[in-house]
C-alpha positions as CSV (number, residue, x, y, z in Angstrom):
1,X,-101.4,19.5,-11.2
2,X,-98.8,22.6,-11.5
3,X,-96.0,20.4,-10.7
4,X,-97.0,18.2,-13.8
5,X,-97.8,20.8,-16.3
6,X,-95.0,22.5,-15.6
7,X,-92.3,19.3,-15.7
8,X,-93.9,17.6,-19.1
9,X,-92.1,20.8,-21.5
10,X,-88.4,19.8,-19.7
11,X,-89.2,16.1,-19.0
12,X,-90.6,14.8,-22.4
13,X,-88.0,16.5,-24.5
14,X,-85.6,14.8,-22.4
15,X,-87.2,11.2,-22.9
16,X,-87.3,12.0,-26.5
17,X,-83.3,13.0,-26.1
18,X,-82.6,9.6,-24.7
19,X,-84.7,7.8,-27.4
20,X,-87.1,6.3,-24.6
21,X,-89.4,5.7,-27.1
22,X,-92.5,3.2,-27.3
23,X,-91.9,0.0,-29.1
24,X,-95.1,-1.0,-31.4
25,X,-95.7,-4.5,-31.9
26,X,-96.1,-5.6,-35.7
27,X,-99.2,-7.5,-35.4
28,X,-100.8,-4.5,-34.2
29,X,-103.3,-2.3,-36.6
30,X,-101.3,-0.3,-39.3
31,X,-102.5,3.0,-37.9
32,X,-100.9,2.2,-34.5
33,X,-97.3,2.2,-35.8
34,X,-97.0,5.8,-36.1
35,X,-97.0,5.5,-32.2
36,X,-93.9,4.1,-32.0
37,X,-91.3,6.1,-31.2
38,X,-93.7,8.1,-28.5
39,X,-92.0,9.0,-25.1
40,X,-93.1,6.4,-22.9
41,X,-92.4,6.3,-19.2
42,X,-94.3,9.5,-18.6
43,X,-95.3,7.8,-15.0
44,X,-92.7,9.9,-13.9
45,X,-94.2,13.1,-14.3
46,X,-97.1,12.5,-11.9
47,X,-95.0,10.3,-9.1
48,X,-93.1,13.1,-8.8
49,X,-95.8,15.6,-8.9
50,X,-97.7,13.3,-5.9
51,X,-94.4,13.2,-3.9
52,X,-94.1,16.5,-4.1
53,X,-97.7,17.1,-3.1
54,X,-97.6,14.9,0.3
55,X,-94.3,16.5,1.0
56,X,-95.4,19.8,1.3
57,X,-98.9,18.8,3.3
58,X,-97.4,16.7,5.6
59,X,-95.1,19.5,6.4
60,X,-97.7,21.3,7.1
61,X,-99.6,19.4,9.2
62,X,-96.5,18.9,11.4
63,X,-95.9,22.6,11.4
64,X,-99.4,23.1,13.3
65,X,-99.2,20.2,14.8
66,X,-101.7,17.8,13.4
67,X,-99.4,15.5,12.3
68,X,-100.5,11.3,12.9
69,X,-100.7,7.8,12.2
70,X,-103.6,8.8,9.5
71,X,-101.2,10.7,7.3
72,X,-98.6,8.5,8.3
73,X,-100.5,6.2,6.4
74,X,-101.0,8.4,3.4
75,X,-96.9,8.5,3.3
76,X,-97.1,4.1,3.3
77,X,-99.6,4.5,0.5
78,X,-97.1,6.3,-1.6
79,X,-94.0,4.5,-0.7
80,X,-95.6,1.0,-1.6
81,X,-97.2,2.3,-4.6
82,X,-94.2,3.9,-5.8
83,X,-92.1,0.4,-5.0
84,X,-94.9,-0.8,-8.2
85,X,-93.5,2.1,-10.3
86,X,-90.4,0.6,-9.7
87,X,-91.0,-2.6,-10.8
88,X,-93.1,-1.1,-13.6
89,X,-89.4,1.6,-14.6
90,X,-87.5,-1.6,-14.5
91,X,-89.7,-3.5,-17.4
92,X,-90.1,-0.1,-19.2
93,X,-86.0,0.3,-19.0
94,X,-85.6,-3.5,-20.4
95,X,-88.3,-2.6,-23.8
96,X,-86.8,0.9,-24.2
97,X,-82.9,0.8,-23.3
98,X,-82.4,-3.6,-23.9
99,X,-84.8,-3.1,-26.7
100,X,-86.5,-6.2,-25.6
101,X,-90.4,-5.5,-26.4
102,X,-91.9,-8.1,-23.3
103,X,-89.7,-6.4,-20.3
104,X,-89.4,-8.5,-17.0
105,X,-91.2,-11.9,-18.0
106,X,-94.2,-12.5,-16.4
107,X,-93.1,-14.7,-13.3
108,X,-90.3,-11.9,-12.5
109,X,-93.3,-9.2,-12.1
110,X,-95.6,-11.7,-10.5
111,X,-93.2,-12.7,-8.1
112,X,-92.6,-8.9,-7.2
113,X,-95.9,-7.7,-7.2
114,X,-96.7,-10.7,-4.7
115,X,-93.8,-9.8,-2.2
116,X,-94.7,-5.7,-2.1
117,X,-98.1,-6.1,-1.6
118,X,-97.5,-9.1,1.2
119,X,-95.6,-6.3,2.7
120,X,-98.4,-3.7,2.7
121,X,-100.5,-6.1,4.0
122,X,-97.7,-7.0,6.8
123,X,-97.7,-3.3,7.2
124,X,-101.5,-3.1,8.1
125,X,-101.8,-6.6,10.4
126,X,-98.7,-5.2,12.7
127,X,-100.1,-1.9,13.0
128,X,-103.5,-3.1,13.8
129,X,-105.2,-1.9,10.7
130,X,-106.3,-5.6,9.7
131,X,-108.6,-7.9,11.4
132,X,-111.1,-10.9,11.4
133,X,-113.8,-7.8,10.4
134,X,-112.0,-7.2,6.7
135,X,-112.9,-10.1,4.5
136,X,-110.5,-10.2,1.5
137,X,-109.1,-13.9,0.9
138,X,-105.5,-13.8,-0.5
139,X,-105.6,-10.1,-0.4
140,X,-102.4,-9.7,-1.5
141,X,-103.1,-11.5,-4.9
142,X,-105.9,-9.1,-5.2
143,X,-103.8,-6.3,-5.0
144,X,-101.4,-7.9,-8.0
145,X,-104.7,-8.4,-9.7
146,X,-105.9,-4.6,-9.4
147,X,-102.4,-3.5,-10.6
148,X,-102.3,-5.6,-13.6
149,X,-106.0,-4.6,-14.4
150,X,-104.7,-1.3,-14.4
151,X,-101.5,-2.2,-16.4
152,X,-104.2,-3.2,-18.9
153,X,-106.3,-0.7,-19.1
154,X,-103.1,1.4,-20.4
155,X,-103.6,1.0,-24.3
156,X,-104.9,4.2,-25.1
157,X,-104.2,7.4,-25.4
158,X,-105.2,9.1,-21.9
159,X,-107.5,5.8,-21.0
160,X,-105.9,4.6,-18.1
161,X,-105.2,8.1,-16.5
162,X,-108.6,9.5,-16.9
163,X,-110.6,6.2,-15.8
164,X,-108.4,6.3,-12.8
165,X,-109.0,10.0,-12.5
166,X,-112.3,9.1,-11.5
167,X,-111.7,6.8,-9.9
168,X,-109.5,9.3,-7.7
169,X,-112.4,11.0,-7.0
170,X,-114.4,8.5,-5.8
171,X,-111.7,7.9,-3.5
172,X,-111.3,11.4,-2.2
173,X,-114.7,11.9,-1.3
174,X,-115.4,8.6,0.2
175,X,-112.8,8.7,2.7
176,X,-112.8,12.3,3.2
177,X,-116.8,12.8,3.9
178,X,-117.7,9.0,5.0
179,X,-114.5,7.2,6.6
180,X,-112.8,10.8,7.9
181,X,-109.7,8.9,7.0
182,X,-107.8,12.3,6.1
183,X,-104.4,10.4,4.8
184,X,-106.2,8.7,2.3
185,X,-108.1,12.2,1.3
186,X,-104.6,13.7,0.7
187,X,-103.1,10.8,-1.0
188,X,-105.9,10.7,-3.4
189,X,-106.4,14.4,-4.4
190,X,-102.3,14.6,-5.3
191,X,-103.4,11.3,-7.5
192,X,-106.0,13.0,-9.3
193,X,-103.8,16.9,-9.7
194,X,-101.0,14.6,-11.1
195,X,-103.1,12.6,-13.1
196,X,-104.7,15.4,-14.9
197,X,-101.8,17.5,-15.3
198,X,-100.7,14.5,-17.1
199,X,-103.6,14.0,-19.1
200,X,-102.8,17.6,-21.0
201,X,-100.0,15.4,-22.4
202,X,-101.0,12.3,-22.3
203,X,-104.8,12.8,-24.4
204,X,-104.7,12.1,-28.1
205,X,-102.8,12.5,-30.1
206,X,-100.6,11.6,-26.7
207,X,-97.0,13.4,-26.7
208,X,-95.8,11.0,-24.3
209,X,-97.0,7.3,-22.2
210,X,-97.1,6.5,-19.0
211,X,-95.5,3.9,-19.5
212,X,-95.2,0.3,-16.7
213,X,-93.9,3.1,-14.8
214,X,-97.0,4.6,-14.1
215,X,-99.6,1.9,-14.7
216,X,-98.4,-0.3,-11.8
217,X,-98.1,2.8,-9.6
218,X,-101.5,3.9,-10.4
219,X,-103.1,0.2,-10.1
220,X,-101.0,-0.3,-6.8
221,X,-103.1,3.2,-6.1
222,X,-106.4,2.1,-6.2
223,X,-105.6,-1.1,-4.9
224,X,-103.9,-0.2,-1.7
225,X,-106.5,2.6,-1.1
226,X,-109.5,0.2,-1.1
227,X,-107.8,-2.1,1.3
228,X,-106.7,0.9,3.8
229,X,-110.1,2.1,4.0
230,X,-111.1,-1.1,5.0
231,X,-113.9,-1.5,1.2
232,X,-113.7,-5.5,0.3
């Protein structure tokens, strides 16, 4: 939450220096072109809030010694997320810097979203984290599903940050007081001090967007955390 407060008075300013502003559409309402312009790609601020955060526990917990495969796990949440931010700075790049409104077309995200959460759920079978007990057909096209949900839900200002806020929390104290799956607890408490440190920026009138950046991470989020605590 400190990390993100303090980086949106350097960050957005800088966004706004390299015109990495919001494209509006025309056939939107009237009142939503003054948005254009807005910083977008804001997803930064949290990610890097969040890496910052499991950084610094899981140095801790090697320092005493309680270092594991469950926090290990907490580290594979954020890497695969954060390979969905990715994909989500690559389309924002295309609108902002190419000027080209739609981004990556909609096979070219598919196709990506598809092959990263394949490997998460690769990740899981081989470390024997998946078996005939989880029942999620074609889990991996529910985690593209959850993601572009997500990507969705972004339309207004501080909407998709504060849903998934909550949803954060939900997260946090399920796995912390009913699965004891400590990784998880961790992973999902830096989601929700990034996410509102970001909403301070982010609530209307919004100085600045998450942007695909952050939507895909965030969905990826949710998403992989269900999954990992084994909740079909």
């Amino acid at each position: 939450l400190v990390v993100t407060l303090v980086f949106g008075p350097v960050f957005i300013p800088w966004l706004r220096k390299l015109k990495f502003g919001q494209e509006i559409r025309e056939e939107g309402p009237k009142w939503h072109q003054k948005k254009s312009g807005t910083p977008t790609m804001g997803g930064i601020m949290f990610i890097v809030a969040m890496a910052i955060a499991i950084l610094v526990t899981t140095v801790i917990f090697a320092m005493n010694g309680n270092f594991n495969t469950t926090y290990a796990r907490c580290i594979v949440l954020f890497v695969i997320s954060l390979g969905f931010g990715v994909i989500g700075f690559v389309d924002d790049y295309i609108k902002v810097v190419k000027k080209r409104n739609l981004g990556l077309t909609a096979p070219q995200k598919f196709i990506m979203q598809v092959v990263l959460a394949a490997i998460y759920i690769a990740v899981l079978y081989f470390i024997g984290e998946l078996d005939t007990a989880i029942k999620i057909p074609f889990t991996s096209i529910v985690v593209v599903g959850v993601v572009n949900a997500v990507n969705l839900t972004d339309g207004l200002d501080g909407l998709a940050s504060s849903i998934t806020t909550i949803v954060g929390i939900f997260f946090m104290l399920v796995s912390y007081i009913v699965f004891k799956e400590y990784g998880v607890t961790v992973f999902s408490a830096a989601l929700i001090g990034g996410l509102i440190g970001f909403l301070w920026y982010n609530k209307y009138p919004a100085k600045v967007f998450m942007g695909d950046t952050g939507s895909l991470f965030l969905g990826a989020s949710v998403a992989l955390m269900a999954i990992d605590l084994k909740m079909p």
